[in-house]
N, C-alpha and C positions, 0 to 999 in steps of 0.2 A: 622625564624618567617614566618609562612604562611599570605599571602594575602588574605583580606579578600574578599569573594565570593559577586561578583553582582548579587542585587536582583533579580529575578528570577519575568518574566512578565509572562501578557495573550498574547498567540503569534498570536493574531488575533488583541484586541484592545489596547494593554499595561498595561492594569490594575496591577495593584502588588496584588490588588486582589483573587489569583490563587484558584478553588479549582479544585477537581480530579475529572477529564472525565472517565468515563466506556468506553473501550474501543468497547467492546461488550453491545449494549444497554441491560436495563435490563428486555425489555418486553421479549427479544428474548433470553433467557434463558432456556425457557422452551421447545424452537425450536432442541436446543443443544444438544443432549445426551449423554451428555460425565461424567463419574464418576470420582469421586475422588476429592481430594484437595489440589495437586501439582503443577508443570509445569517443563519441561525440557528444558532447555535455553541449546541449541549447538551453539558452536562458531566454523565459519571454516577462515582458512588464507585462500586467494587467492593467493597469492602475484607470484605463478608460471599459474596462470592460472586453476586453477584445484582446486577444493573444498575439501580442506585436515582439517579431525574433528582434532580439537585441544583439545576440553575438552564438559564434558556434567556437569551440571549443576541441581540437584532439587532442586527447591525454591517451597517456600510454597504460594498456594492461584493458581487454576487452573486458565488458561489463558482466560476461559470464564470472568472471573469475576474481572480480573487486571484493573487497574485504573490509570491514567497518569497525573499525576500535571502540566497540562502547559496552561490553559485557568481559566479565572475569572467565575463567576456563571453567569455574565448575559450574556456572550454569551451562557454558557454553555445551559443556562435555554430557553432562546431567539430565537435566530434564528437557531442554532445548532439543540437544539428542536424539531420547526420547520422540518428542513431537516430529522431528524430521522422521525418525525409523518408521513407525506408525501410519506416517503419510505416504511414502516411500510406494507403497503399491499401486497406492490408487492413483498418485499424481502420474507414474508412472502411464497409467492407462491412457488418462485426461493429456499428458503430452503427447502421445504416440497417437491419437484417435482412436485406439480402440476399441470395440463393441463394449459396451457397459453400463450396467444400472447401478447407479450410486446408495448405498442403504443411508438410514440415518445416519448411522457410524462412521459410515464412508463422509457423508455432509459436515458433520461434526469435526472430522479428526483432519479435511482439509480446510477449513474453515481458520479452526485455531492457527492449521500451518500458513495458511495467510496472513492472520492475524498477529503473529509473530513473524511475519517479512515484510509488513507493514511497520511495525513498532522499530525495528530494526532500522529500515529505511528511513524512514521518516532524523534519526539521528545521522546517518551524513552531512545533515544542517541542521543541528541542534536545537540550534536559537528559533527556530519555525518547528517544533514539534510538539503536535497537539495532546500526547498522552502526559498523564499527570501521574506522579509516583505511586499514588494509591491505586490508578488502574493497574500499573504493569505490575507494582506485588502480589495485588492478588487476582492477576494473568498468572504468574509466578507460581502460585498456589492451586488454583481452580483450572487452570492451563483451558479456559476456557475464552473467545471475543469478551473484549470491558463492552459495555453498557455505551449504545454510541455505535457500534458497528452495521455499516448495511456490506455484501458483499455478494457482488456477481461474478457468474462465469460464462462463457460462449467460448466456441471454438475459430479458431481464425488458423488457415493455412499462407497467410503472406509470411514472407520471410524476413521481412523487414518488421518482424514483429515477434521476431522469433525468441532476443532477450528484451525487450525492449523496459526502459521504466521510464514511467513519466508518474509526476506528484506536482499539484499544486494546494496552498495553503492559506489562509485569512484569518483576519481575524472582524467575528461576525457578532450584531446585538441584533436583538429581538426589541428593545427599547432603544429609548435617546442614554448615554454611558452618562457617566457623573462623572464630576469634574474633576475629583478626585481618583475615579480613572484614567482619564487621557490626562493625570500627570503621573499616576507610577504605571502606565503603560497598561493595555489590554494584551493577556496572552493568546495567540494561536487557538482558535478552538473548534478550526474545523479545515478538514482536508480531503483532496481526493488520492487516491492512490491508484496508477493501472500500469500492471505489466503481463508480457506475454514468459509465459513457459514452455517451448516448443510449440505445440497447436493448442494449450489451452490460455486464452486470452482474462483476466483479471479485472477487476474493477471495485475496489473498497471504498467506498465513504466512512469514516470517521470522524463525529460530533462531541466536542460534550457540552452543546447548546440545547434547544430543542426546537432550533431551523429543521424544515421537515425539505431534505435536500433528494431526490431523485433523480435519474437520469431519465431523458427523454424516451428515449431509446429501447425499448423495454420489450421485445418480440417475442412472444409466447410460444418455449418450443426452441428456439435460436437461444435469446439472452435468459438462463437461469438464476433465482434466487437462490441463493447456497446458504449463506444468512443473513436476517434469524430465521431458523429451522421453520421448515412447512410443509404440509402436508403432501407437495408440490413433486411428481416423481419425476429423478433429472436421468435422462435416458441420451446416452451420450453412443456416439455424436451425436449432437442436435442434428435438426432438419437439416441445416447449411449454417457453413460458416458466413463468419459477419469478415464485410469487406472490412479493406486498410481504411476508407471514409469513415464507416460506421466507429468504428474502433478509435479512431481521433475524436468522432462525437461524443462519446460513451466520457472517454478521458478528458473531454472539455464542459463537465456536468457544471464543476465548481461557477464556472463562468456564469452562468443561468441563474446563481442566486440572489442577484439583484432585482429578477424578476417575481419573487417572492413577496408575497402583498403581506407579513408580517416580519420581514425585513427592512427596519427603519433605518441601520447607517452598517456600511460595509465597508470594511479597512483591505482593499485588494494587497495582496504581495507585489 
């Protein structure tokens, strides 16, 4: 006899409330030009270090327009809102290529709108999600990146990259775990996230370790630091966009941190 499943909250304010977040807002739809009414869900093992496809997957309903049940309507509606409204111009810009210098503000106010389509995301798999209820309340509150956040941007005109998302996830020690550990299990506590919004291409790391995880990839000018804020001015379009190669690289960061010389054991996904 199966157990019966606990109620399913808002993972911002607990509401049981829940209704479905667009993951892709729906002004920016039109920004998107991507056809069709499918999506490919690939799944890869890690588990040697090396990104081997296991299986492809078409489900119905393109990825522009998926929808994620795990927040109540009035954050949805509220503050959430908010944070789309506010970002709304600028991403605007950053999708279309347009000529433009980013202020702080501008840095900031798409930073957090990453940071809440990261936290979002990352709950289509629940069970592999590395924020913890004390960052997202008071994300909730400060509507600012939890502590843990690195996050890049570059521009990429492939079209095959145009919604694209990819995330992968671990769970990573900086020592040897107790024993007492690997029996009530280690949580999730570090992931990548990258997706493309029209031509502006995405790249989040999220810790709440203190693995110091970067991408290789880092071209001054091309790949910008968005956050944490710096004194760094992002002059957009970059020089050139990063190819659809680069862009797989950027998004295969996670995989490199075995190569971390104060990484003693890593639990791949």
């Amino acid at each position: 006899m199966s157990k019966p499943q606990k109620p399913r909250k808002c993972i911002f304010c607990g509401s049981s409330r829940l209704s479905r977040e667009h993951f892709w807002p729906v002004w920016a739809r039109k920004l998107l030009n991507v056809t069709g009414d499918a999506r490919t869900v690939a799944t890869y093992d890690h588990a040697l270090g090396t990104a081997v496809l296991v299986r492809e997957d078409k489900r119905p309903g393109h990825l522009k327009s998926i929808r994620i049940k795990c927040v109540c309507a009035k954050c949805n509606n509220e503050w959430m809102g908010s944070i789309e409204e506010s970002a709304k111009d600028c991403l605007t810009k950053l999708a279309t290529g347009a000529s433009y210098t980013l202020s702080e503000i501008d840095k900031s106010t798409v930073a957090t709108w990453v940071a809440l389509k990261v936290i979002i995301g990352e709950h289509n798999d629940a069970a592999k999600a590395v924020s913890r209820q004390t960052d997202r309340s008071l994300f909730r509150e400060n509507r600012i990146p939890p502590n843990g956040f690195r996050i890049l941007i570059a521009a990429c005109g492939d079209a095959r990259l145009e919604t694209v998302f990819a995330k992968t996830a671990s769970k990573v020690m900086t020592r040897r775990p107790t024993i007492n550990e690997l029996d009530t299990g280690l949580p999730y506590n570090i992931q990548c996230t990258s997706f493309g919004f029209g031509r502006l291409f995405v790249h989040a790391i999220y810790t709440t370790t203190d693995a110091d995880l970067q991408p290789i990839f880092n071209e001054a000018g091309i790949v910008y630091t968005l956050w944490p804020l710096s004194e760094e001015p992002i002059t957009w379009p970059p020089k050139r966009s990063i190819t659809y190669d680069e862009a797989a690289s950027i998004a295969r960061t996670l995989l490199d941190i075995d190569k971390l010389p104060d990484v003693t054991r890593v639990f791949k996904v």
